[in-house]
C-alpha positions as CSV (number, residue, x, y, z in Angstrom):
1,X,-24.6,7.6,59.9
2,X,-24.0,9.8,56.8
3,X,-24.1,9.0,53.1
4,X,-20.4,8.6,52.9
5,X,-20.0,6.4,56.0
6,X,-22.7,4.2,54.7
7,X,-20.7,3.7,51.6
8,X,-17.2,3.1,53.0
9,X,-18.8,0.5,55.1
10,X,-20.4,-1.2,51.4
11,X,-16.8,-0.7,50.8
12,X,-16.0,-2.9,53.4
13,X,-18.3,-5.3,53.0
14,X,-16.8,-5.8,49.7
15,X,-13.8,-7.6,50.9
16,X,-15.1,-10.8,51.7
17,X,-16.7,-10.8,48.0
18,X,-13.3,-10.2,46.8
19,X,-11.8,-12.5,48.5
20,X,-14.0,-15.1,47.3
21,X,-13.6,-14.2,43.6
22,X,-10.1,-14.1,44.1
23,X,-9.6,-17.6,45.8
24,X,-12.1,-19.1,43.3
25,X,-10.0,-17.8,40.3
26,X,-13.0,-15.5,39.2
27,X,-10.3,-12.7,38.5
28,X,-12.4,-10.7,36.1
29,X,-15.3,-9.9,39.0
30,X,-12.0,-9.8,41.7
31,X,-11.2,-6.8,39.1
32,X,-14.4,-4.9,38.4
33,X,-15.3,-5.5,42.5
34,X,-11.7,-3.6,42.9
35,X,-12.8,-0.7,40.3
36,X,-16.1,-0.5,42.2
37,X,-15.1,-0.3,46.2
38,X,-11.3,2.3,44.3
39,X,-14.9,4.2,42.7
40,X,-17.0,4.5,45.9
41,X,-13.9,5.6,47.4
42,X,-13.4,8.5,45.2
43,X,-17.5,9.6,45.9
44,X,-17.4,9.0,49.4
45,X,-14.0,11.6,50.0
46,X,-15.8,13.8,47.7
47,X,-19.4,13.6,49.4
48,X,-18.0,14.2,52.5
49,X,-15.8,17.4,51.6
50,X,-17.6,18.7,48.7
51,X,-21.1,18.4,51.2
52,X,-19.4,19.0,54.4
53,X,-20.2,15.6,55.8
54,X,-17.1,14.5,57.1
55,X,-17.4,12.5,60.9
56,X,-15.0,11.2,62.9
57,X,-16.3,7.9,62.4
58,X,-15.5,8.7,58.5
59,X,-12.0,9.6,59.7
60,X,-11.2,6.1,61.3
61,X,-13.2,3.9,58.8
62,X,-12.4,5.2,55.4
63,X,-8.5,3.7,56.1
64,X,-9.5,0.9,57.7
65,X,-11.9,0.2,54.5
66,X,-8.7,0.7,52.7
67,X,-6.2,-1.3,54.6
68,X,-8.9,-4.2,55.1
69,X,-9.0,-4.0,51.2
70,X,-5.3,-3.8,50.4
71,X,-4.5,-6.7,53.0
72,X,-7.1,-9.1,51.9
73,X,-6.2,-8.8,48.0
74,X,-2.6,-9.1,49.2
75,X,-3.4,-12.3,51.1
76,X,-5.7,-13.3,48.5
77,X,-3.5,-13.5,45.7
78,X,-0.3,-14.7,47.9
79,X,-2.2,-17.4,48.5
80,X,-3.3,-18.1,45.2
81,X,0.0,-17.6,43.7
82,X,-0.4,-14.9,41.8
83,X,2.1,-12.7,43.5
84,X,5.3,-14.3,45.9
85,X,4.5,-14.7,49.7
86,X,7.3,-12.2,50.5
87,X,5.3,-9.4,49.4
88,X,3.0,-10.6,50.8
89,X,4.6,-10.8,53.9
90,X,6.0,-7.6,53.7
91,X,3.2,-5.3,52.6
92,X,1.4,-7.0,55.8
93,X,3.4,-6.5,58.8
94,X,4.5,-3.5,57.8
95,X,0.8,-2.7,58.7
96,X,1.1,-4.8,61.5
97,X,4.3,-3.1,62.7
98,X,2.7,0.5,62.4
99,X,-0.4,-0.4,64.3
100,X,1.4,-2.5,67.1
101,X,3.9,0.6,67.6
102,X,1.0,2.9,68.1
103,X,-0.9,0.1,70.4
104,X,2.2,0.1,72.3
105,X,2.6,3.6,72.8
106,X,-0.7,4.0,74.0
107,X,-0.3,1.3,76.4
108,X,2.8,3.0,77.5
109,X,1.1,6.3,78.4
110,X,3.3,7.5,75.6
111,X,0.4,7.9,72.7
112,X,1.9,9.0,69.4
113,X,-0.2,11.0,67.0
114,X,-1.1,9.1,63.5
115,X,0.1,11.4,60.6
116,X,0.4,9.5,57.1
117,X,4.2,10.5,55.7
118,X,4.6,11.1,51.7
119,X,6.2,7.5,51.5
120,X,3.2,6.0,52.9
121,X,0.6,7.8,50.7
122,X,2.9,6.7,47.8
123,X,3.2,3.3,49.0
124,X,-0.6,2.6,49.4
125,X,-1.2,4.5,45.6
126,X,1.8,1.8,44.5
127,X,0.3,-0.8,46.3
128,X,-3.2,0.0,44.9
129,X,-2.4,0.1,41.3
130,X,0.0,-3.4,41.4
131,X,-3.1,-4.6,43.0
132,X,-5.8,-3.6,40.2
133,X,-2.8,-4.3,37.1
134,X,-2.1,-7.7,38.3
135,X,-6.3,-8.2,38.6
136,X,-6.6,-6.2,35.9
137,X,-4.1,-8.8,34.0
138,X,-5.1,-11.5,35.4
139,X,-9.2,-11.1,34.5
140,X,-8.9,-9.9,31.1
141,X,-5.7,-12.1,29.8
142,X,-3.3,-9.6,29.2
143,X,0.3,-9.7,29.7
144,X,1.8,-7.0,31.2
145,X,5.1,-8.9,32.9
146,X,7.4,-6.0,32.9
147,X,5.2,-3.2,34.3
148,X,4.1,-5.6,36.8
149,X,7.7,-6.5,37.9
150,X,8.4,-2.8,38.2
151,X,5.1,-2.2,40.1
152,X,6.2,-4.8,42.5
153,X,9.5,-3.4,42.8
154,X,7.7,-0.3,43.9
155,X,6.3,-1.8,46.0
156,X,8.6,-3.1,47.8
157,X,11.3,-0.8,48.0
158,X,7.8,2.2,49.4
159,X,7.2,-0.1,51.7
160,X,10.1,-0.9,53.5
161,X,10.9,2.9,53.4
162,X,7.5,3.6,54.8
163,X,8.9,1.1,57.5
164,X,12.3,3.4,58.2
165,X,10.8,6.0,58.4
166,X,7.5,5.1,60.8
167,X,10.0,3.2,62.8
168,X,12.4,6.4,63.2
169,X,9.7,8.7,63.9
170,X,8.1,6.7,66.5
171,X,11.7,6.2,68.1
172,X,12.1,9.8,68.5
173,X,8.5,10.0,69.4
174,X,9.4,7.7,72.6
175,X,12.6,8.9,73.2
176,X,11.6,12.5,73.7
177,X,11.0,14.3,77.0
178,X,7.3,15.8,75.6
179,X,4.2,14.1,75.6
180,X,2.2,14.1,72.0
181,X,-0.8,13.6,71.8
């Protein structure tokens, strides 16, 4: 277990602590818990490359610390109001579409490789900093009503084009006569 591991798994066991200040309306420590687990992000990536360090167990939980992050502070604050159940709803099953499509495939004897598109790193970067504005907004009483409309615009327009074109690529992917792998 390297140095980098062990902190995306902290980063993980953030959630849960988020989720708490979040439904219990303690917005300013759902904020600075954000900054912290967006911070050991940045030092595990560059522990790992900058120390050589990098794992394959690093490889598979430094996006699920991520996604379990982004879904949870999406749920979190649909719940709470804060932002409208169709995002919500949208930013999670597109997540749930992209890993049932890849289950699927597998199960199929048809696996399709995982390769993040452009839209999808620029939805998650959108979907990161709506997420820490709104907090950000929302903990320290600030109002910031137009850039968080056009943040959740963002959002929603990456997203479902991150949905087009995950769902077109793994069409082809199926459709075609070669096995990926």
């Amino acid at each position: 277990m390297s140095i980098p591991n062990l902190i995306t798994l902290g980063r993980i066991l953030l959630v849960p602590v988020m989720v708490w200040a979040i439904a219990s309306g303690e917005m300013r420590i759902a904020c600075l818990l954000f900054l912290a687990a967006g911070l050991s992000d940045a030092i595990d990536g560059f522990l790992a490359k900058r120390f050589n360090m990098t794992t394959e167990l690093g490889a598979y939980l430094d996006p699920l610390a991520d996604k379990t992050m982004i879904v949870s502070i999406y749920v979190s604050l649909g719940i709470t109001g804060a932002i409208p159940r169709w995002l919500v709803i949208l930013v999670v099953s597109r997540d749930i579409m992209i890993v049932g499509a890849i289950m699927l495939s597998w199960v199929i004897g048809r696996p399709v490789a995982v390769k993040p598109l452009l839209v999808s790193k620029l939805n998650t970067v959108a979907q990161i900093v709506f997420a820490g504005m709104l907090l950000a907004s929302l903990g320290f009483n600030f109002h910031a009503d137009f850039l968080l409309a056009t943040l959740m615009a963002l959002v929603a327009v990456l997203t479902l084009l991150s949905v087009g074109f995950y769902v077109a690529e793994w069409i082809r992917h199926m459709n075609s006569t070669e096995v990926e792998s």
